[in-house]
N, C-alpha and C positions, 0 to 999 in steps of 0.2 A: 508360662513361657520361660524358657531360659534367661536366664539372669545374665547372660552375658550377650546374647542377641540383641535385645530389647537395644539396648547404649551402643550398640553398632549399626543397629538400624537407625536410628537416633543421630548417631554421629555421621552416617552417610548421606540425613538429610541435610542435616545442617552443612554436609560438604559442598551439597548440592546448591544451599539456596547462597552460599559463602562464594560458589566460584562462579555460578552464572554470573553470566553481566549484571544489569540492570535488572531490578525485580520489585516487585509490592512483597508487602509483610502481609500482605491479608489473605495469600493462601496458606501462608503459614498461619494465619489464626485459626486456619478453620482445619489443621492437621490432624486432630483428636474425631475426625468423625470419621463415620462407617459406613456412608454409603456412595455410590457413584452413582455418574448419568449412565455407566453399560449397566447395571445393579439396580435391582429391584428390593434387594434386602434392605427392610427400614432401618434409618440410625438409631442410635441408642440415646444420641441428643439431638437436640430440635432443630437443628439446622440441619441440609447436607454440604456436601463438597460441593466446592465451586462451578458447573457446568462448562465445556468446551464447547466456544461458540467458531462462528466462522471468521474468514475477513470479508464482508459484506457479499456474502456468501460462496465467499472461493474460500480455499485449503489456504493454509500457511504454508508459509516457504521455513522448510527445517533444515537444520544443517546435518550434513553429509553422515556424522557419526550419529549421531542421534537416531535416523533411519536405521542405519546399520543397527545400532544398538538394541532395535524394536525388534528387527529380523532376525537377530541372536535368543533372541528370548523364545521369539516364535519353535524358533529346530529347537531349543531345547527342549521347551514342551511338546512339539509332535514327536521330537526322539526318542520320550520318554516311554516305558514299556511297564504298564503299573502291574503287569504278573512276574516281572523280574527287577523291577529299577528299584532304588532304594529312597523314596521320597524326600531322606534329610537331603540328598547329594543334589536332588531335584531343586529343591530349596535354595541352596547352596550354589548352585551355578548359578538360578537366574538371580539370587540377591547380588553376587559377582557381575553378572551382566548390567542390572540393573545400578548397580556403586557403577560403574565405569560410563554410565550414560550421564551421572551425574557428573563427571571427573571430567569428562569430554564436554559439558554445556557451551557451547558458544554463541549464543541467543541470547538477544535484545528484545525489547520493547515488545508491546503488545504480541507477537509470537512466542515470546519467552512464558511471559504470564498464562498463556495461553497452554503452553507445554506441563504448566507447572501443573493446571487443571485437571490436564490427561493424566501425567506421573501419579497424582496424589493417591486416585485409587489404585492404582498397581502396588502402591507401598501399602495401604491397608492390604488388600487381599493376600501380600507375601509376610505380614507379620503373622499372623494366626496360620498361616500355607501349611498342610497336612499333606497333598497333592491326591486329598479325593477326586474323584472322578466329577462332583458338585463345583469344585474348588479349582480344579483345572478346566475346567469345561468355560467357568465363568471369566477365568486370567487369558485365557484362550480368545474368548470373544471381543473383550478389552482390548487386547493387543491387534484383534483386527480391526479393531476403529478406528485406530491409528490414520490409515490411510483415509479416513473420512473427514480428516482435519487439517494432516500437513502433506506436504510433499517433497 
């Protein structure tokens, strides 16, 4: 991996869990894993990431930019054209997109932690992002789940 990504991905989460509101340190413990609830691919360690649950089975209420933020990420991966686009640039806008959903957090309490669930595997799947047709497919699916959680 690039030696200069790695500490920007690094530093954009720690932007993330630094400007949100209110937050636990336990989905940060559990940052170093590799699997998610849209993800079928096993971890590499014995836990996995944290699961997004409901609020006693309704969505959560998210703030304005955050949506937006998920919907940005969306066009960019359906805009993507993998017989002419250039996969770093792919890369590259949504780690952009994705820094500016951290920048914009304005989420409290159990929604926030709840957000935090959802993000974690989107930032696993963009630090190794190659934007195979495997790799987008799967960031693709993520990011429609979105709507199964918050609103």
């Amino acid at each position: 991996m690039n030696r200069i990504l790695l500490p920007l991905l690094l530093l954009a989460i720690a932007a993330f869990y630094g400007s949100c509101g209110e937050h636990t340190h336990e989905a940060a413990a559990h940052a170093d894993h590799t699997t998610s609830p849209a993800d079928s691919t096993p971890a590499t360690d014995h836990d996995a990431l944290p699961p997004v649950t409901l609020n006693n089975g309704l969505r959560w209420q998210a703030n304005p930019e955050t949506t937006a933020g998920i919907a940005n990420m969306v066009g960019i991966l359906a805009a993507y054209d993998p017989s002419t686009g250039d996969p770093k640039a792919l890369k590259a806008a949504l780690e952009e997109e994705f820094g500016l959903i951290f920048k914009r957090c304005t989420m409290t309490g159990e929604a926030h932690n709840q957000l935090h669930n959802y993000l974690l595997p989107i930032h696993h799947q963009l630090r190794e992002f190659e934007a195979t047709d495997v790799q987008r497919n799967a960031l693709g699916e993520h990011l429609a789940a979105y709507g199964n959680y918050f609103e």
